[in-house]
DOBA-373931 format. One line per 4 residues: their letters; for each residue x, y, z of C-alpha. Coordinates in steps of 0.5 Angstrom, whole numbers, padded with zeros to 4 digits, always signed. Example, Ala and Ser with C-alpha at 12.3 -4.5 7.8 and 13.67 -1.06 7.14 Angstrom:
2
as) +0025:-0009:+0016; +0027:-0002:+0014 $
This chain:
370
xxxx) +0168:+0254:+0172; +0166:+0256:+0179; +0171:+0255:+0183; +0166:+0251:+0188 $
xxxx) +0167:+0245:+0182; +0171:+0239:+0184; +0171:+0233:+0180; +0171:+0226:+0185 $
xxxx) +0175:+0220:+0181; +0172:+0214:+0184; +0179:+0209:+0183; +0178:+0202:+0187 $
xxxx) +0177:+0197:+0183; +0181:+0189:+0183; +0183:+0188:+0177; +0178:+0182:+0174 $
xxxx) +0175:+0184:+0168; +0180:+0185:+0164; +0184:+0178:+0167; +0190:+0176:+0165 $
xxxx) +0192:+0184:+0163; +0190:+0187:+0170; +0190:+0184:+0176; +0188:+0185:+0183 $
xxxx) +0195:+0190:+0183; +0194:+0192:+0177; +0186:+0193:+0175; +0183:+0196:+0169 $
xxxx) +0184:+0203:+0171; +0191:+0202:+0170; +0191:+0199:+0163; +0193:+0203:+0157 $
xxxx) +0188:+0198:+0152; +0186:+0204:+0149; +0191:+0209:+0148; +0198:+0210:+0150 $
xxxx) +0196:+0213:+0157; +0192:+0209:+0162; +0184:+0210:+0163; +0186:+0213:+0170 $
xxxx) +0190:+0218:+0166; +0186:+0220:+0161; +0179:+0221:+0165; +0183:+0226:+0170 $
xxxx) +0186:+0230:+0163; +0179:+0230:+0161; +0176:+0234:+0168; +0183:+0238:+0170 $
xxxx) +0179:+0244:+0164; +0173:+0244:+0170; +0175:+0244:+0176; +0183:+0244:+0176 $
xxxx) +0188:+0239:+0179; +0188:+0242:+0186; +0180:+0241:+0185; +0180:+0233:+0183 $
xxxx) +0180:+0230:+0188; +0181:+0221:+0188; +0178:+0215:+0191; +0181:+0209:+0192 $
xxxx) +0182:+0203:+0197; +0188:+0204:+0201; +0193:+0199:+0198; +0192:+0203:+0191 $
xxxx) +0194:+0210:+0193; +0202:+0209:+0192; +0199:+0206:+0185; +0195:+0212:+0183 $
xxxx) +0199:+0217:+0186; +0205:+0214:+0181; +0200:+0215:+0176; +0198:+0221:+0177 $
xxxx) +0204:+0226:+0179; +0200:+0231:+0178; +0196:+0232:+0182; +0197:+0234:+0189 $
xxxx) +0198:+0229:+0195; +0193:+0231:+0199; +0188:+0229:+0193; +0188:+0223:+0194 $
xxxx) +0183:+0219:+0199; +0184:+0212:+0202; +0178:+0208:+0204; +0181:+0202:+0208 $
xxxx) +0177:+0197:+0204; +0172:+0196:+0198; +0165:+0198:+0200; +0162:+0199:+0194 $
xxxx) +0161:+0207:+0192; +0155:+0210:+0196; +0160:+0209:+0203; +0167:+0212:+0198 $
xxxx) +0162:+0218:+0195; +0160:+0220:+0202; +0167:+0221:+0205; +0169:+0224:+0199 $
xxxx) +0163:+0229:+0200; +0166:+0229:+0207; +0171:+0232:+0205; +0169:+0237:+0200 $
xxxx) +0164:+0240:+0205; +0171:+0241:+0209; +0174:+0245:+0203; +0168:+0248:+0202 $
xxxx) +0161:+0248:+0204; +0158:+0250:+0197; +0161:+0244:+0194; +0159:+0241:+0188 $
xxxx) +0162:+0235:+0186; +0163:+0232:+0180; +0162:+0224:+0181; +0165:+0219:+0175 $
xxxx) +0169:+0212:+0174; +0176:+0212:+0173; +0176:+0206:+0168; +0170:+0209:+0163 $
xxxx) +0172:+0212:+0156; +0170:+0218:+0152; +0171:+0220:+0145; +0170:+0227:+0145 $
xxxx) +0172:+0231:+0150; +0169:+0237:+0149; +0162:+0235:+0148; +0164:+0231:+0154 $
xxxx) +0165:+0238:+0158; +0160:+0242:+0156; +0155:+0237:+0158; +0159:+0237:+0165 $
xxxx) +0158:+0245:+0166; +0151:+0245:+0164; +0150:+0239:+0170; +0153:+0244:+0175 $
xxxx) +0150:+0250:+0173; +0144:+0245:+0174; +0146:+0243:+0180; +0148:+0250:+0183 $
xxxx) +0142:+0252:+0182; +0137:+0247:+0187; +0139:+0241:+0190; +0137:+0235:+0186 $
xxxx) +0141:+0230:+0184; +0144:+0229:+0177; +0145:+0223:+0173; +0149:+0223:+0165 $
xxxx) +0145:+0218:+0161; +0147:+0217:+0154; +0144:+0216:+0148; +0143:+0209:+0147 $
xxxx) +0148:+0205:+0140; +0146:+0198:+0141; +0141:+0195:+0145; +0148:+0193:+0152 $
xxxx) +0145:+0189:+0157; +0151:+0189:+0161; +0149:+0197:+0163; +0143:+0200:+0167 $
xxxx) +0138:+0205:+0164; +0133:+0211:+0166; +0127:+0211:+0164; +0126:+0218:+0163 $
xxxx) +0119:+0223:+0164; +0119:+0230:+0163; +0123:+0235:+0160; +0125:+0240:+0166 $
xxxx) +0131:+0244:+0162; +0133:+0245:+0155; +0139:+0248:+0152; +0143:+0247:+0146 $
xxxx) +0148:+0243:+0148; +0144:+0238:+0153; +0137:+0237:+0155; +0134:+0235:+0163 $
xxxx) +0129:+0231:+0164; +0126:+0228:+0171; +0128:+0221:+0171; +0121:+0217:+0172 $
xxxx) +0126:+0210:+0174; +0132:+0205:+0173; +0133:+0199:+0171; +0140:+0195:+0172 $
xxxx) +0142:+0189:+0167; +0135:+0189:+0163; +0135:+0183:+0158; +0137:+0183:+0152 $
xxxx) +0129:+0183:+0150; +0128:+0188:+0156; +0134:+0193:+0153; +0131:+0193:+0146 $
xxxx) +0124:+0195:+0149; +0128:+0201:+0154; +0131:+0203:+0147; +0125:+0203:+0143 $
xxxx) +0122:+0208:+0149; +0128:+0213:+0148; +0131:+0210:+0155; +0138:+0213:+0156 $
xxxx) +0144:+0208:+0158; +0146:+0210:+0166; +0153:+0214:+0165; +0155:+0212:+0173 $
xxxx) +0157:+0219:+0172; +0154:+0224:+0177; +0153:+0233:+0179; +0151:+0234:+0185 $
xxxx) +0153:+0239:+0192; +0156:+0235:+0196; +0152:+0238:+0202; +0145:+0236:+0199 $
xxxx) +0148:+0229:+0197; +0150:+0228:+0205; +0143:+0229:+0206; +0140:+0224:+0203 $
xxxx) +0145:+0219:+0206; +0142:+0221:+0212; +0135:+0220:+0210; +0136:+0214:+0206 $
xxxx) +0142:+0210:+0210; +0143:+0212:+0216; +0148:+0207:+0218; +0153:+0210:+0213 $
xxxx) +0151:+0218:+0215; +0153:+0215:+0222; +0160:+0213:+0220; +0160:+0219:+0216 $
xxxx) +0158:+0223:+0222; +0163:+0219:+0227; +0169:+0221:+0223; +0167:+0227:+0220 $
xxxx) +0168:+0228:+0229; +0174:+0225:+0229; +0177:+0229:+0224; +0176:+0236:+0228 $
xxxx) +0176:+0240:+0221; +0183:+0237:+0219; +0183:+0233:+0212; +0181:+0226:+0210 $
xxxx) +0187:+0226:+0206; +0192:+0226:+0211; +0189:+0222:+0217; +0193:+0221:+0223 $
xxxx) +0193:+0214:+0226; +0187:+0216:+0231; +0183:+0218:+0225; +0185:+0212:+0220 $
xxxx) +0184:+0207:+0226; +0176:+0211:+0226; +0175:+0211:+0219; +0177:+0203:+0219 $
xxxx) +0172:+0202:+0225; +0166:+0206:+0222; +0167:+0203:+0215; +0167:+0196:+0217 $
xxxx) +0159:+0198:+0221; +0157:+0201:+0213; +0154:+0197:+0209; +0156:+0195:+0202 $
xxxx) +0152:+0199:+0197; +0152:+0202:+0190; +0151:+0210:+0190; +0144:+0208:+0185 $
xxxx) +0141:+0204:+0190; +0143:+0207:+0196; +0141:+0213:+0194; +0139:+0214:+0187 $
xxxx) +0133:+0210:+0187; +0130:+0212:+0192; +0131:+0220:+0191; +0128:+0219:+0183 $
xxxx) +0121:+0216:+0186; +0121:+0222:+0190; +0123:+0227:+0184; +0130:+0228:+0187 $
xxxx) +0133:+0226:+0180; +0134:+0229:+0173; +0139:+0227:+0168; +0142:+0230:+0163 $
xxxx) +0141:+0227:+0155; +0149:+0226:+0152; +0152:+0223:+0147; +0160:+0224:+0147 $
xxxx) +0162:+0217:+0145; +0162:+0213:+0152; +0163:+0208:+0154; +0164:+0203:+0161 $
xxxx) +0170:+0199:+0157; +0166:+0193:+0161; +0169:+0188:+0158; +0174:+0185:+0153 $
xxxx) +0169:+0186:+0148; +0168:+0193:+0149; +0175:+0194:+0147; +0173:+0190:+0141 $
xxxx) +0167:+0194:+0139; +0173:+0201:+0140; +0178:+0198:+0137; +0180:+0198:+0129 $
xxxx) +0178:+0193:+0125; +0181:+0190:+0119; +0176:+0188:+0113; +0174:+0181:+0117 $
xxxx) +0172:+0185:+0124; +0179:+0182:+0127; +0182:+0188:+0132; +0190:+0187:+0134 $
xxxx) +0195:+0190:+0139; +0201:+0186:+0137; +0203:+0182:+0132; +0198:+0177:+0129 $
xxxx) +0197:+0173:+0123; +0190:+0170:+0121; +0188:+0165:+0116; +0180:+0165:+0117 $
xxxx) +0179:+0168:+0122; +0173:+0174:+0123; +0171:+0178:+0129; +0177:+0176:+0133 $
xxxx) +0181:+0180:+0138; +0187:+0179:+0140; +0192:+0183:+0145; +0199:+0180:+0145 $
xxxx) +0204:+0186:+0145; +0210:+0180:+0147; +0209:+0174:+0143; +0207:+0173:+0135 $
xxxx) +0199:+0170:+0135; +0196:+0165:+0129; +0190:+0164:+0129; +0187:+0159:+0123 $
xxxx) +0179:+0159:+0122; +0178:+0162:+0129; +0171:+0167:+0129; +0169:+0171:+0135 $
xxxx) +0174:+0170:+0139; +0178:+0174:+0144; +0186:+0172:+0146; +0190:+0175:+0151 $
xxxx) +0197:+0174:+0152; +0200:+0176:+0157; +0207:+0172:+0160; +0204:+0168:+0165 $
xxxx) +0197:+0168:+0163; +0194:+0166:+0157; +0186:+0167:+0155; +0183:+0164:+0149 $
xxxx) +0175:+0165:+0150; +0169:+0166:+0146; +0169:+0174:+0145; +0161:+0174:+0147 $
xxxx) +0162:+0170:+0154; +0168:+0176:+0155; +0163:+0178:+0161; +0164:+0171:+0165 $
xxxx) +0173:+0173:+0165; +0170:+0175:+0173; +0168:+0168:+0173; +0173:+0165:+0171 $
xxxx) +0178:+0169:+0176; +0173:+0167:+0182; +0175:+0160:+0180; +0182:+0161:+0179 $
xxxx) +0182:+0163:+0187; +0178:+0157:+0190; +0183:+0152:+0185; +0188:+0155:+0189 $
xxxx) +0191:+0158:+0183; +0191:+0167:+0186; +0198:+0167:+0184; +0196:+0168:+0178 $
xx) +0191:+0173:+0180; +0194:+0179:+0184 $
């Protein structure tokens, strides 16, 4: 890969999907509920082949960096970059293209979650390096969707237009719009006109993504403008406490906006946008019935991680790595057990676990939630 590729993880997220397991001090990217290495781990190991470690770079809110950084040993301490406080990932992306421009104005960054799964990881790469290849070449935006499996309402979608680029490995194509969360009657209709699931992931030069920031949001390139002054060429990643306290006061001024609609939509009704059609097993792991559908399962579609006994019980998952579960004519179910908290819920309302962390806040249980 060009040395001008670098790999942005974005890592801040507050740990209700996947309650009791995670926790704000403790969120998903942190969990080891795939495999023996947290899903931070695993997305970083799966980038280090394109760009390198000096050139993966972090993005998280500031009371995770010594979380991260403890996961991630790895990697160099000035990789790290810390936003005072959560404002989705159009402010967070934007500073970390602040940053990269800093090390090299050529920059092309790679933008992907640190929570997300891939099954092969080469398949995952070598549609990565056709994406940057694409990206060095002109200055569009460029968006990884994948090939549908089943008709998900918890994901975004991309209506695809024409083809612009064919190779072996993947095929671009401009995207003519995108729909967020459709209903299950609109993600089936979406597949059946060939749309792609929306990856979250993103290629494209850190300049060019500066630009459009400050076409379509201009108070988030202003704040980007004031720090990039306060900073004086030094890096966002070792800030002096002058340069902390602006960053602090500018990102308070920002609004809080998703990447997609700050900037992806509004770039893909002009033409600004293509994606890249993949298919490399991914997913969001979004919720415990994810981790269900990943995992597994015995003759009656039950998947365990830990000691479990079922008498009847079909479509189950149960994660209880400390305690032996029994379970008797229970079907599709999801239990968690964990050694302050125990979840038992129907396994297709597991998009609600955020619900019901809410709620435990407002009833004045959030020791049960940090």
């Amino acid at each position: 890969m060009p040395n001008n590729c670098f790999s942005v993880i974005i890592a801040g997220g507050k740990g209700t999907r996947f309650w009791p397991l995670s926790r704000a001090g403790r969120p998903k990217q942190l969990l080891k509920i795939l495999s023996r290495k947290s899903l931070i781990e695993e997305t970083a190991e799966r980038v280090y082949a394109l760009g390198g470690r000096a050139q993966t770079l972090v993005v998280t809110i500031a009371d995770q960096v010594a979380a991260l950084r403890r996961e991630l040993r790895d990697l160099p301490k000035n990789n790290f970059l810390a936003e005072p406080q959560g404002k989705n990932t159009a402010p967070c992306i934007g500073l970390a293209a602040l940053e990269l421009v800093r090390r090299n104005p050529a920059a092309v960054m790679i933008v992907l979650p640190a929570d997300h799964w891939v099954r092969d990881r080469a398949a995952f790469r070598r549609t990565l390096k056709a994406a940057v290849g694409l990206a060095m070449q002109n200055d569009q935006l460029i968006t990884i969707g994948i090939r549908p499996d089943y008709p998900e309402t918890g994901y975004g979608y991309i209506m695809k237009d024409k083809t612009v680029a064919h190779k072996s490995t993947s095929t671009a194509f401009l995207v003519k719009r995108f729909t967020e969360k459709p209903t299950l009657a609109v993600a089936r209709r979406l597949i059946r006109q060939h749309s792609l699931w929306n990856s979250g992931i993103f290629v494209w030069k850190a300049s060019t993504l500066l630009q459009l920031l400050a076409r379509y949001q201009p108070v988030i390139a202003a704040g980007l403008e004031s720090i990039k002054r306060a900073a004086a060429g030094k890096s966002l990643a070792d800030p002096s406490p002058k340069l902390r306290a602006v960053i602090a006061r500018e990102y308070k001024k920002m609004p809080n906006l998703s990447i997609d609609y700050a900037v992806m939509e509004k770039a893909g009704a002009e033409g600004k946008v293509l994606t890249l059609e993949a298919d490399f097993g991914w997913s969001d792991v979004g919720s415990w019935a994810a981790v269900h559908r990943m995992t597994p399962k015995d003759a009656d579609g039950n998947a365990s991680q830990g000691r479990w006994l079922g008498l009847g019980a079909k479509n189950c998952l149960i994660h209880a790595p400390e305690r032996l579960v029994v379970l008797l004519g229970v079907e599709n179910a999801v239990v968690v057990d964990t050694p302050d908290a125990l979840l038992v819920g129907a396994l297709d309302r597991s998009q609600e676990v955020r619900d019901l962390v809410d709620a435990l806040n407002r009833q004045g249980l959030s020791s049960y939630t940090i």
